[in-house]
Backbone as a printed PyTorch tensor [residue, N CA C, xyz], in Angstrom:
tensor([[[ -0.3420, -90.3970,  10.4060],
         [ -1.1180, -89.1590,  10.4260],
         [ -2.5580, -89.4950,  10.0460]],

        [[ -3.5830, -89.0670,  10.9310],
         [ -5.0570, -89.0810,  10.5760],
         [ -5.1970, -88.1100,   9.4470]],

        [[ -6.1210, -88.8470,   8.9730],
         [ -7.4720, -88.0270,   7.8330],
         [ -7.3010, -86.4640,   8.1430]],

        [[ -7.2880, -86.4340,   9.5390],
         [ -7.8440, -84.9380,   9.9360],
         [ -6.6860, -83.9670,  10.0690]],

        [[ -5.7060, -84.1760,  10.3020],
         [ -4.5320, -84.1170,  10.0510],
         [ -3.8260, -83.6480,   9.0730]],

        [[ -4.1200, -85.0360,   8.3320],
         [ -3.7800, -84.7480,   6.7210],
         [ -4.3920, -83.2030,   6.0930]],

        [[ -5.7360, -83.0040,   6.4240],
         [ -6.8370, -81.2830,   5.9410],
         [ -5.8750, -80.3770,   6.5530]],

        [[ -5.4870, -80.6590,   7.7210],
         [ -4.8230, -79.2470,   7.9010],
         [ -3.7370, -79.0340,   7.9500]],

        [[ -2.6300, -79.6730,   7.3010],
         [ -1.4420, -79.6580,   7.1670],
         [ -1.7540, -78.8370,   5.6670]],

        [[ -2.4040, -79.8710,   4.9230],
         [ -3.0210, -79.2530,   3.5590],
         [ -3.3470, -77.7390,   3.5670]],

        [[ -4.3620, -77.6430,   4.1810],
         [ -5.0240, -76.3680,   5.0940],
         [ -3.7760, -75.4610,   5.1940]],

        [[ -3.2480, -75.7380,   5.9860],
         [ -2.1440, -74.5490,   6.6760],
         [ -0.8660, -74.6560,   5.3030]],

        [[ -0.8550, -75.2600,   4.4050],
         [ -0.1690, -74.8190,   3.3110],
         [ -0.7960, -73.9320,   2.3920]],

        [[ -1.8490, -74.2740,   2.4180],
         [ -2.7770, -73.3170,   1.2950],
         [ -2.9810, -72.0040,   1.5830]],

        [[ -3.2910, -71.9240,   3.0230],
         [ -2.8660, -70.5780,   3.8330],
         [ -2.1440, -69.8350,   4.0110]],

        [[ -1.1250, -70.3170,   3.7470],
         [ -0.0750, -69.6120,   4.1080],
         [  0.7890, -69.1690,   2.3970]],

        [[  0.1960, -70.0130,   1.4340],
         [  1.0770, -69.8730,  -0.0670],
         [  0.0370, -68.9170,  -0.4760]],

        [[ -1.2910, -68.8510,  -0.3570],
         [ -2.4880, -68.1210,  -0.2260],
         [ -2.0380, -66.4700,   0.3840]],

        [[ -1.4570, -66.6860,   1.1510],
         [ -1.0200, -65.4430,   2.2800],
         [ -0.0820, -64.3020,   1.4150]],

        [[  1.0030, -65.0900,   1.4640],
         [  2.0900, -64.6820,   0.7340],
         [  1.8200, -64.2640,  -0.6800]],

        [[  0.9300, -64.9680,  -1.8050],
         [  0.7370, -64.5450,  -3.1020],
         [ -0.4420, -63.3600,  -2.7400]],

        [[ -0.9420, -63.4810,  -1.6330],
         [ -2.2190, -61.8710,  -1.9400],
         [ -1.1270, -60.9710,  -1.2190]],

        [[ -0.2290, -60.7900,  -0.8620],
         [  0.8190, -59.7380,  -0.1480],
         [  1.7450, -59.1550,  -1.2250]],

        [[  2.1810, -60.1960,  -2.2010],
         [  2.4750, -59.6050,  -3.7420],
         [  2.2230, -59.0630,  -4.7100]],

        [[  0.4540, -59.7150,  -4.6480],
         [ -0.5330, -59.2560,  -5.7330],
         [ -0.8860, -57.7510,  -5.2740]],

        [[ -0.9830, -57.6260,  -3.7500],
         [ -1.2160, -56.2940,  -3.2870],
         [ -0.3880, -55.0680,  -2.9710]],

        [[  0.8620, -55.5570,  -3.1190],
         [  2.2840, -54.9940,  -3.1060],
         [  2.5910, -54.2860,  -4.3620]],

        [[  2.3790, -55.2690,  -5.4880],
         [  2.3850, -54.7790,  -7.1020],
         [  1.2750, -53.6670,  -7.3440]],

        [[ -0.2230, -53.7420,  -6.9560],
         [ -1.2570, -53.2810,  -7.2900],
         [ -1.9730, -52.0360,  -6.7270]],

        [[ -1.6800, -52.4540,  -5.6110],
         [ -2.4460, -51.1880,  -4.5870],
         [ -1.0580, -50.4550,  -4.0350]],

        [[  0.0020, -50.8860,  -3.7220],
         [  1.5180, -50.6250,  -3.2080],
         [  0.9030, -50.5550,  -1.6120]],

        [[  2.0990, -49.2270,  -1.3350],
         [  1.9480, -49.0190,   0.3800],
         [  1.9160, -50.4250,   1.3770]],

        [[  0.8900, -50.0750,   2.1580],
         [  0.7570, -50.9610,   3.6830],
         [ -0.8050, -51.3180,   2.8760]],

        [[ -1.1720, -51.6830,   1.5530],
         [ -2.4660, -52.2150,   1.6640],
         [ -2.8840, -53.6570,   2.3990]],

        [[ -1.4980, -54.5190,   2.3650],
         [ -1.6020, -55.6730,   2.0980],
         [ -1.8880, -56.0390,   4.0160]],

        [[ -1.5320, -54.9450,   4.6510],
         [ -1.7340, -55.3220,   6.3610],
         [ -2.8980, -55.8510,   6.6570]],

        [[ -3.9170, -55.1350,   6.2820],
         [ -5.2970, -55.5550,   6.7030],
         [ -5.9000, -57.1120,   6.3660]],

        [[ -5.5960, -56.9480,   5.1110],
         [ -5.9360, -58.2420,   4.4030],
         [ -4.7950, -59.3520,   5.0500]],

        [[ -3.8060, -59.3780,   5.2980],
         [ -2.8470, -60.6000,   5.7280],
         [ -3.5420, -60.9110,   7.2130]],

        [[ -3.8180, -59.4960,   8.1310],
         [ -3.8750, -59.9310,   9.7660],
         [ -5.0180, -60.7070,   9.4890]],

        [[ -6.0450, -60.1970,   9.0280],
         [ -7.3710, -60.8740,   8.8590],
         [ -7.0380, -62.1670,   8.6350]],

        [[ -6.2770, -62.4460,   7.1980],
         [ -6.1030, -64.3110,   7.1430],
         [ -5.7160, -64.5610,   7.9820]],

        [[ -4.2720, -64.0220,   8.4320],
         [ -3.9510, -64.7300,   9.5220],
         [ -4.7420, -65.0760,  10.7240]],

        [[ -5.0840, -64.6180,  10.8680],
         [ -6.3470, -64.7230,  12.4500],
         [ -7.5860, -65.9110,  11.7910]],

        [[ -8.0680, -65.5760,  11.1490],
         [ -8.9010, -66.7500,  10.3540],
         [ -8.4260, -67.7740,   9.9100]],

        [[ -7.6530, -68.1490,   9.3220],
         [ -7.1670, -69.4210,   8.9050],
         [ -6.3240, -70.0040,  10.4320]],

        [[ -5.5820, -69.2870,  11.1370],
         [ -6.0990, -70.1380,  12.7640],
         [ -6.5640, -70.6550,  13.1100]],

        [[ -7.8600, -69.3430,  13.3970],
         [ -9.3260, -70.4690,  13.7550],
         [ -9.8060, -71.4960,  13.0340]],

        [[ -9.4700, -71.2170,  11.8880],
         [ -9.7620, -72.8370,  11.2140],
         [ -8.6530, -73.9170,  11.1480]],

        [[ -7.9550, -73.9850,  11.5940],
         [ -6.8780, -74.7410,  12.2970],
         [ -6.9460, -75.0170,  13.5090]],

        [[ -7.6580, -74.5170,  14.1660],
         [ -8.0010, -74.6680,  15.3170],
         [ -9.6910, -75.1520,  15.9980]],

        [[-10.2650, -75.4190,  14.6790],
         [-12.0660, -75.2240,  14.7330],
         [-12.0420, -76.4480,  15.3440]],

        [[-11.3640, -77.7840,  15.6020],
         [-11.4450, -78.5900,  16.2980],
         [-11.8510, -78.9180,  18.0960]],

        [[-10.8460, -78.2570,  18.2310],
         [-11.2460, -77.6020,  19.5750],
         [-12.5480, -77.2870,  19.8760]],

        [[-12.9830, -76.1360,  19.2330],
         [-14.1270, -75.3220,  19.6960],
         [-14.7380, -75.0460,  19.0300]],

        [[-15.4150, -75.4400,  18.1560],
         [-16.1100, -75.3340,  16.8470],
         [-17.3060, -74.0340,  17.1520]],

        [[-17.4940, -74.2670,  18.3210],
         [-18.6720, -72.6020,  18.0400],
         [-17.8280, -71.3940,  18.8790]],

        [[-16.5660, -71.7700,  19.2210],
         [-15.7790, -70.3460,  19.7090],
         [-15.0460, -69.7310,  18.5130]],

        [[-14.2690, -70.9110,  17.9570],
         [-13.6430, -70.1770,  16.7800],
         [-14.3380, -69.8700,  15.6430]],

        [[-16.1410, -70.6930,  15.2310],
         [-16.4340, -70.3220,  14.0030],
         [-17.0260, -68.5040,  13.9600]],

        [[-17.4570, -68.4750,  15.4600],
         [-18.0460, -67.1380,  15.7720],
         [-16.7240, -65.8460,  15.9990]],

        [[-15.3480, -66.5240,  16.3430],
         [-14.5730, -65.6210,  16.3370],
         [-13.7400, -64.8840,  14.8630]],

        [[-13.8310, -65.6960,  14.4080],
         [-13.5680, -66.1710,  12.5900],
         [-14.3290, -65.2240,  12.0690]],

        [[-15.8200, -64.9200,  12.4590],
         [-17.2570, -64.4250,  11.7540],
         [-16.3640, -62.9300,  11.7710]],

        [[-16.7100, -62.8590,  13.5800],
         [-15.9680, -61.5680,  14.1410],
         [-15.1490, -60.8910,  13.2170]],

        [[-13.5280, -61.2400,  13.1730],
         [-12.8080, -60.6700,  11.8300],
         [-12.8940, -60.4890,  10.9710]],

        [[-13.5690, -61.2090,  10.5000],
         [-14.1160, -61.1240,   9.2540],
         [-14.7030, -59.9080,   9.1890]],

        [[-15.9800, -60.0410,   9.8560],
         [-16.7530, -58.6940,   9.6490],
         [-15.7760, -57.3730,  10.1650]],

        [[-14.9020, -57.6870,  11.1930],
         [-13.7610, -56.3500,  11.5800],
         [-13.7320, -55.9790,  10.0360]],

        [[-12.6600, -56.4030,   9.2270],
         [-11.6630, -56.5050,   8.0400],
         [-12.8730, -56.0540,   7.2780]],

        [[-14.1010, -56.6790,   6.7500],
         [-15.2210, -55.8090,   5.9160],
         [-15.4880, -54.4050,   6.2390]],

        [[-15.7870, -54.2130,   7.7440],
         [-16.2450, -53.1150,   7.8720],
         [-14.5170, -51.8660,   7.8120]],

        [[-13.7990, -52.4010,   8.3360],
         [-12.4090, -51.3180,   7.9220],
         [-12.3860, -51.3120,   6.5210]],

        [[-11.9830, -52.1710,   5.5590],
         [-11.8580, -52.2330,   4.4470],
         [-12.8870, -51.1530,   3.0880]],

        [[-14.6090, -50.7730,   4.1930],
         [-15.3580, -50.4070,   2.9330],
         [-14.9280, -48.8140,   3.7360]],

        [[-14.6460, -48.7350,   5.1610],
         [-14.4330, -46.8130,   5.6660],
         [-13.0740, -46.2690,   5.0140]],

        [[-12.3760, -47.1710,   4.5140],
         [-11.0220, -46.8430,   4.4510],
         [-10.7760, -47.3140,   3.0180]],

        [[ -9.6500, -46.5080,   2.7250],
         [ -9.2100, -46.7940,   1.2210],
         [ -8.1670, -48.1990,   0.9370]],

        [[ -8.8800, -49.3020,   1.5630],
         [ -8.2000, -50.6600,   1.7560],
         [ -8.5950, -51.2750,   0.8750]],

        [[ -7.9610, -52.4880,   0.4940],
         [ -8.5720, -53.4070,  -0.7130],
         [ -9.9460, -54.6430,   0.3300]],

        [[-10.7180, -54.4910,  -0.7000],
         [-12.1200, -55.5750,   0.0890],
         [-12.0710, -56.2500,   0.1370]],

        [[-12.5950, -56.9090,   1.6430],
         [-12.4300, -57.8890,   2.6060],
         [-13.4730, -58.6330,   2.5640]],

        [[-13.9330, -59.7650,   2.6250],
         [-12.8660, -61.0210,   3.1870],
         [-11.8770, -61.1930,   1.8250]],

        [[-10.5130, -61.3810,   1.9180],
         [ -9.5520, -61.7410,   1.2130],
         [-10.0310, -62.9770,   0.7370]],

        [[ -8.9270, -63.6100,  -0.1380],
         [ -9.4790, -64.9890,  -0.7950],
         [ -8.8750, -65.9910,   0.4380]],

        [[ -7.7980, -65.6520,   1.1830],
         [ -7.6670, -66.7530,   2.2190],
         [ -8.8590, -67.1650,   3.3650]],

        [[ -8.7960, -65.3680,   3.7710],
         [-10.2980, -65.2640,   4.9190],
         [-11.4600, -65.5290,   4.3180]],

        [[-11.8010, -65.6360,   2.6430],
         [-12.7860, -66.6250,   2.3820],
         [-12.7170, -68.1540,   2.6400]],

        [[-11.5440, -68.4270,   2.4800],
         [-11.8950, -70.0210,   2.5880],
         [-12.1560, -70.4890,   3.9880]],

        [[-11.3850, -70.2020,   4.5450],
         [-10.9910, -69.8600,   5.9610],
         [-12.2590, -69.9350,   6.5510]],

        [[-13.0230, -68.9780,   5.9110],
         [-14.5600, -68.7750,   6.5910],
         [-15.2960, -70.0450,   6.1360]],

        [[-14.8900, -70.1200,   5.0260],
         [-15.9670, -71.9220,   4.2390],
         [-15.6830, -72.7030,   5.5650]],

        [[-14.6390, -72.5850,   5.7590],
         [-14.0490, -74.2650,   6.4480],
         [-13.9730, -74.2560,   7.8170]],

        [[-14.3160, -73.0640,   8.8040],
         [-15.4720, -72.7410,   9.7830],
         [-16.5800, -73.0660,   9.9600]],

        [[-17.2280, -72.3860,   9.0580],
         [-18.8160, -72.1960,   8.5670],
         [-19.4510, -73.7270,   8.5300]],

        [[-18.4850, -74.4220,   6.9570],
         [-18.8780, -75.9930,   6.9600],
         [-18.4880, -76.7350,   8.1750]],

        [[-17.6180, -76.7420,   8.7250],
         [-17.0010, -77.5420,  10.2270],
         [-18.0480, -77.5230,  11.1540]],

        [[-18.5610, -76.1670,  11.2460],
         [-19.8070, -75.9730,  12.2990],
         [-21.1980, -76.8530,  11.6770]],

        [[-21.1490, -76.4670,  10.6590],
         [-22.3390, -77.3960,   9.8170],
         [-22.5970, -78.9200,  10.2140]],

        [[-21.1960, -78.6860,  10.0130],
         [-21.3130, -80.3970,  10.2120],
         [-20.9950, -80.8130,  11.1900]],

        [[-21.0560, -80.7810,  12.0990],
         [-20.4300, -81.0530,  13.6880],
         [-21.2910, -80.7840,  14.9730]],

        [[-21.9850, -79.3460,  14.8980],
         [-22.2750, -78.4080,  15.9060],
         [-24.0420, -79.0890,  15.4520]],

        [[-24.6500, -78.9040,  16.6460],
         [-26.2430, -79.0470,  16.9130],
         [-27.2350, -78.2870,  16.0700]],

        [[-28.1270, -78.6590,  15.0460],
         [-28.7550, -78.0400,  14.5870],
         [-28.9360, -76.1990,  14.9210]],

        [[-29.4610, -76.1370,  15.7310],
         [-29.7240, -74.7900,  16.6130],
         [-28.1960, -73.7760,  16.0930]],

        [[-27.6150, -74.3040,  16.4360],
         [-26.1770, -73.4120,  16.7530],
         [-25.6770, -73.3960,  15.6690]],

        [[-25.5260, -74.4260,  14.4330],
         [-25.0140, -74.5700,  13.1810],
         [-25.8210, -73.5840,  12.4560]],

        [[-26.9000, -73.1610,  12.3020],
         [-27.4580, -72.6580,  11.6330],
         [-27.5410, -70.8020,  12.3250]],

        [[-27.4240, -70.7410,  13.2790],
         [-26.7230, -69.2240,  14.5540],
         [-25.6160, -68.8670,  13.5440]],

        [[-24.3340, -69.8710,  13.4940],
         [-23.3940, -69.2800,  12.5150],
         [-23.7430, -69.5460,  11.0000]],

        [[-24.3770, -70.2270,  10.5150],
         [-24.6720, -70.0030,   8.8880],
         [-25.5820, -68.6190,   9.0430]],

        [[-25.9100, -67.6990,   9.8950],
         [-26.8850, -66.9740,   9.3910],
         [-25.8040, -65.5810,   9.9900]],

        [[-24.9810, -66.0460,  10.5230],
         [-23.7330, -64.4740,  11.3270],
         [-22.6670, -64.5970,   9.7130]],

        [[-22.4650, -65.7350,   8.8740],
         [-21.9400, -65.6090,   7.7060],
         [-22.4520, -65.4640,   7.0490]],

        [[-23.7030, -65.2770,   6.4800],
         [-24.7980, -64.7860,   5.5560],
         [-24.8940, -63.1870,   5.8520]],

        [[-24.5100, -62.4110,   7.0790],
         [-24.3760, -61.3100,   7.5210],
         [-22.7830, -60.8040,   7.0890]],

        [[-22.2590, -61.7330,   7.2300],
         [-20.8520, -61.2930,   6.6860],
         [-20.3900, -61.2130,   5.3840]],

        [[-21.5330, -62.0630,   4.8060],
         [-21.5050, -61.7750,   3.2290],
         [-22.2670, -60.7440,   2.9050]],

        [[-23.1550, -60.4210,   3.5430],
         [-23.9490, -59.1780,   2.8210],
         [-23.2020, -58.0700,   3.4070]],

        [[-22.8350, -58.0170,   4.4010],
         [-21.6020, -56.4920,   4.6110],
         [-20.5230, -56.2760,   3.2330]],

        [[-20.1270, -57.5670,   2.6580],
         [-19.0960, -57.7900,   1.4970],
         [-19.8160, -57.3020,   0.6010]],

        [[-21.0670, -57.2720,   0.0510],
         [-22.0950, -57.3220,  -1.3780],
         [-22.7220, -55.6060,  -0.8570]],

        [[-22.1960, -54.7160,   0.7510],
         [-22.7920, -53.6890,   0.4360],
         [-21.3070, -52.9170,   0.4550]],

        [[-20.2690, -53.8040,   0.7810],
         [-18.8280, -52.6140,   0.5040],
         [-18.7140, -52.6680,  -1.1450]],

        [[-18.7680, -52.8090,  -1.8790],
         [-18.1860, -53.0920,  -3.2520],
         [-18.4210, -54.5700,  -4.1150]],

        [[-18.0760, -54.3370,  -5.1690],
         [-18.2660, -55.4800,  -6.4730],
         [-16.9530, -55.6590,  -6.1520]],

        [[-16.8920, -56.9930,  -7.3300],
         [-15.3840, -57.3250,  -8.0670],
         [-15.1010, -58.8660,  -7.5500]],

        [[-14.3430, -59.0560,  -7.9130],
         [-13.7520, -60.5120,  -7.7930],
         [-13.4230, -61.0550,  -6.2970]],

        [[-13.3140, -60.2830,  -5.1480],
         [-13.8000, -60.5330,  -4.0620],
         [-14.5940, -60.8350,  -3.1380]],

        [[-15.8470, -59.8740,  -4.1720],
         [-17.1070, -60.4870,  -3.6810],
         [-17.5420, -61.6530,  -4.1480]],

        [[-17.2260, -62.0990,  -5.5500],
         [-17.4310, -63.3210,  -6.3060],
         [-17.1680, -64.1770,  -5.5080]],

        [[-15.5260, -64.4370,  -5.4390],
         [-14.8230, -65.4080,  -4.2680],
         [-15.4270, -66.0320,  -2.6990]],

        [[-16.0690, -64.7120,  -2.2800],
         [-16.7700, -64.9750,  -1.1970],
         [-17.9790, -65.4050,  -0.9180]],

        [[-18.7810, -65.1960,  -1.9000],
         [-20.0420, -65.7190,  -2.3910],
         [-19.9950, -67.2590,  -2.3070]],

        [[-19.0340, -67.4220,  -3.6310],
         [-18.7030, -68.7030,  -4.1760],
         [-18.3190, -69.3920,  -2.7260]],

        [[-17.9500, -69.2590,  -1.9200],
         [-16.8760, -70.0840,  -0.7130],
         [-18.6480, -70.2220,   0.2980]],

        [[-19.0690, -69.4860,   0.1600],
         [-20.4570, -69.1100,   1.2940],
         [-21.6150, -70.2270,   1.0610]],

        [[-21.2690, -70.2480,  -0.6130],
         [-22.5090, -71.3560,  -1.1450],
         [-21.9980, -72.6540,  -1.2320]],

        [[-20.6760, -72.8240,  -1.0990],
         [-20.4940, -74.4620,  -1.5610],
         [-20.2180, -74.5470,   0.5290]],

        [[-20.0590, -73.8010,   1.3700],
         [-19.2190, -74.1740,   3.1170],
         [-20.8330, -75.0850,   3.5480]],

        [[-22.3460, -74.2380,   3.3620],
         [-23.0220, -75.5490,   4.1140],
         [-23.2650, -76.3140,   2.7780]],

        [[-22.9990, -76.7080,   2.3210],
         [-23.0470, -77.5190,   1.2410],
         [-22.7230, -78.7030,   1.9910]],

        [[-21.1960, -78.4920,   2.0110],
         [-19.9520, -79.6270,   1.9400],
         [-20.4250, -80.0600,   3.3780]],

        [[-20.7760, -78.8190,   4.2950],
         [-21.0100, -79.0240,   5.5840],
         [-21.8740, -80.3840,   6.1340]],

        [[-23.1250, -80.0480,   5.2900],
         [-24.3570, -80.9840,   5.4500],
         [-24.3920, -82.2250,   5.0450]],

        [[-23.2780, -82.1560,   3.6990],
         [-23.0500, -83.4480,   2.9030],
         [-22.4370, -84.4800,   4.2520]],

        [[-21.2460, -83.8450,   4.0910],
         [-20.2910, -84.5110,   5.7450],
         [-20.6240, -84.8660,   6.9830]],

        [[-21.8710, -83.9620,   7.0910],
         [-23.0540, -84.7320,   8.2400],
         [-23.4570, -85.7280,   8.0720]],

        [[-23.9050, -85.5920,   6.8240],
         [-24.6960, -87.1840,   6.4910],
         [-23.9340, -88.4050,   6.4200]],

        [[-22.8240, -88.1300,   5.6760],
         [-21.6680, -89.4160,   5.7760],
         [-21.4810, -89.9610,   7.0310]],

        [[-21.3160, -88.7420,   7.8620],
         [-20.8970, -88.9940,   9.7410],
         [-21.6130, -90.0880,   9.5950]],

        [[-22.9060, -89.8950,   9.8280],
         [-23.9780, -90.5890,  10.4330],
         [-23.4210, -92.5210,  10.3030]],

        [[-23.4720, -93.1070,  11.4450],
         [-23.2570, -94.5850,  11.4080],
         [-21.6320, -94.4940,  11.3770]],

        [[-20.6430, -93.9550,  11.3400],
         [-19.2370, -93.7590,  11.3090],
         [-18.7190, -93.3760,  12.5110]],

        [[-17.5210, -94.1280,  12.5540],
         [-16.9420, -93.9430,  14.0940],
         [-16.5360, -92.0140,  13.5370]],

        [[-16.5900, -91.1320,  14.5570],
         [-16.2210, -89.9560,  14.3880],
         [-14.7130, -89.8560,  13.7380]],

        [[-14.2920, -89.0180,  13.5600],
         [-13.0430, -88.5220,  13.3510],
         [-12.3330, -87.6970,  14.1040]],

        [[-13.1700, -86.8120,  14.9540],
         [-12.5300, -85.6700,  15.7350],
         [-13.8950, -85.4660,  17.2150]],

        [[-14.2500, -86.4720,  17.1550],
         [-15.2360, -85.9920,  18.5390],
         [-16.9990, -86.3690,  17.6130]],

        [[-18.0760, -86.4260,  18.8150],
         [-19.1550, -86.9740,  18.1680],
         [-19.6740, -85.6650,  17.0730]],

        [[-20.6460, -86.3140,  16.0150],
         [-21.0470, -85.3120,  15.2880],
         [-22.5970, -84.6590,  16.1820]],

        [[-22.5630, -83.4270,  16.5280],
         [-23.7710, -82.6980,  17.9060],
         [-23.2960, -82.3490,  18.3660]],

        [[-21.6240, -82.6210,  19.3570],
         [-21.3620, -82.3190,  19.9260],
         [-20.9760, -81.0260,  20.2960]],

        [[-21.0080, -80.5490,  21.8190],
         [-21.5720, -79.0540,  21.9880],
         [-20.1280, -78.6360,  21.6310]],

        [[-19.0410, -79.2690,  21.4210],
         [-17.6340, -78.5520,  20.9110],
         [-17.7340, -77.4570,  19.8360]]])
């Protein structure tokens, strides 16, 4: 098993134990059908980031998309606020993937459609959601840019680093 491999096996466990503990926490807390919104959303996001290989500017922009769906339902409706802690990471590991991979121009198109998706989060409500998402927003081009730089002189891992994928 590759390196890359190895992230998303990792990835798709964390997602999914991630999934299941906010469906409990929201089951106990809010009761009802709160927990729908918040699960479809991960689910659909942590996909695309299982999938950001492929298509790194289809899925990071489709990722954005839900995201912002799930914010904007979440602040009209009496839902718990969105992005969840999965569809935060979810979004980091988009966001950074594109960072680090995708062409100046276009990497920075989606760091600025998730800077939009965080401020929809910071005008629905406070609380430990917005923290979470913040926190995931400031370290994704972080890690992103760091991982660029390593690329550089390294046989790729998943396709060249620019490439229009």
């Amino acid at each position: 098993m590759d390196r890359g491999n190895a992230v998303d096996v990792g990835l798709a466990v964390m997602f999914a134990l991630g999934i299941v503990g906010t469906v409990l926490l929201l089951m106990d807390s809010w009761g009802g059908a709160s927990w729908v919104l918040t699960s479809a959303v991960s689910v659909v996001v942590g996909a695309l980031a299982l999938l950001r290989r492929r298509q790194r500017t289809l899925t990071a922009c489709a990722g954005l998309a839900v995201a912002a769906f799930g914010v904007g339902v979440s602040a009209a409706t009496d839902l718990p606020q969105e992005p969840g802690p999965v569809t935060a990471l979810a979004l980091a590991v988009l966001v950074g993937s594109a960072i680090r991979a995708l062409p100046p121009a276009r990497a920075g198109g989606v760091w600025l459609a998730s800077l939009a998706v965080l401020a929809g989060t910071w005008l629905s409500g406070d609380g430990g959601v917005l923290v979470l998402a913040t926190l995931a927003w400031i370290a994704a081009p972080g890690l992103g840019a760091w991982l660029r730089v390593l690329d550089r002189g390294r046989p790729p891992v998943d396709g060249p680093v620019g490439s229009a994928g």
